[in-house]
Each structure stands twice: as structure tokens, then as C-alpha cells.
N, C-alpha and C positions, 0 to 999 in steps of 0.2 A: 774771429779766432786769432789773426792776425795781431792783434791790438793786446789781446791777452799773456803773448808770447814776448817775452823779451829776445834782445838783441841774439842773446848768446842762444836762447833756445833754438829762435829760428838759424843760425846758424850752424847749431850738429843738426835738425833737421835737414837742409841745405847741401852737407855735405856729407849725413850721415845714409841718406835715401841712397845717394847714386854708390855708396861704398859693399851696401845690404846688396842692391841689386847686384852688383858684380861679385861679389861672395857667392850667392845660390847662383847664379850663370855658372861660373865657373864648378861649384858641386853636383849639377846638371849638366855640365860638360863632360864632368869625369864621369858618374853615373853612367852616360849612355855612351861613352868611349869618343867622342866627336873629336877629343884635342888627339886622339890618336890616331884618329883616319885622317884628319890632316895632315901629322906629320907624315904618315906614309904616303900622303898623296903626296908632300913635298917630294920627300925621296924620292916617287914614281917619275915625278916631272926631271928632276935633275938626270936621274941615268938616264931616260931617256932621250934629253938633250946630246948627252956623252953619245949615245948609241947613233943620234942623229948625227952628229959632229964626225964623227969614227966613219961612218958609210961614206958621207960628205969627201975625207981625205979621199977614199980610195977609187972614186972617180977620176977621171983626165979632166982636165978645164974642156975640152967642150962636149964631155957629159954633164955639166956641173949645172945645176939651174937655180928656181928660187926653190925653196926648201917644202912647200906645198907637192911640187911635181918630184922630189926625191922620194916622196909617200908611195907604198905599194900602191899599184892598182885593184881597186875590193872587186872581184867578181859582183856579176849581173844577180840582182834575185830570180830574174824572168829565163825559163829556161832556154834553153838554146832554139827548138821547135817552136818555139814565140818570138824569138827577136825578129825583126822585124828584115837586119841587113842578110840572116839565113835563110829566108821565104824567097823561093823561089817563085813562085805560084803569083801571078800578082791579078 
């Protein structure tokens, strides 16, 4: 097949394949909305750096730690009559 195709053919083949695919990606992109849950995932990320940053000032330096441990604490799934440090009972 190769052999049948001159220079120039194989050449918009070459670079007309990867130009096709990125056309429908991107009309598949819009279609299902994805280029816009990304952007608002961006935005998500950025305020909530701000939001992180913001909490951050209004500590003392030796409340201040690494940014893991500035994270709320999530409550337990297990309820309290389960844990294990409430059983009295041993």
C-alpha cells in the first residue's frame, strides 16, 4: 500500500490522521461537557488553595504545621458505642 502512495500522499495521511483525531476529541469533548468540568475543577482547586492559604494566616506560628494537618478532622464512620477507646467493658 505503501509503495502505491506517493511522497505527498503519505504525507497528509501522516499528519492528516492525528489533526481528524483531535477534531472529534475535541467535538466529544464539548458534546459531553468534560472541557467544562475541567475548568471548574480548575477554579475549585484554586479557591480552595486561597481558602487554604487564608486559614493558614490566621494561625500563630506555633499553631501553623504542614498543610495536611490544617485539614479538618472527618468524623469516625464507626459509631461511638463501637469505638473501641469508649468500651469500657473489656
Amino acid at each position: 500500500m505503501v509503495s502505491s502512495l506517493g511522497w505527498t500522499e503519505l504525507l497528509i495521511l501522516l499528519i492528516g490522521i492525528p489533526v481528524v483525531f483531535l477534531l472529534l476529541r475535541w467535538v466529544m469533548w464539548w458534546y459531553w461537557g468534560i472541557h467544562q468540568h475541567l475548568t471548574n475543577q480548575r477554579t475549585l482547586i484554586d479557591l480552595l488553595k486561597k481558602i487554604a492559604d487564608q486559614q493558614g494566616e490566621n494561625l500563630s506560628p506555633a499553631e501553623r504545621s504542614p498543610a495536611d494537618a490544617r485539614l479538618p478532622a472527618t468524623p469516625s464512620a464507626t459509631p461511638p458505642e463501637y469505638r473501641l477507646e469508649n468500651q469500657e467493658k473489656s
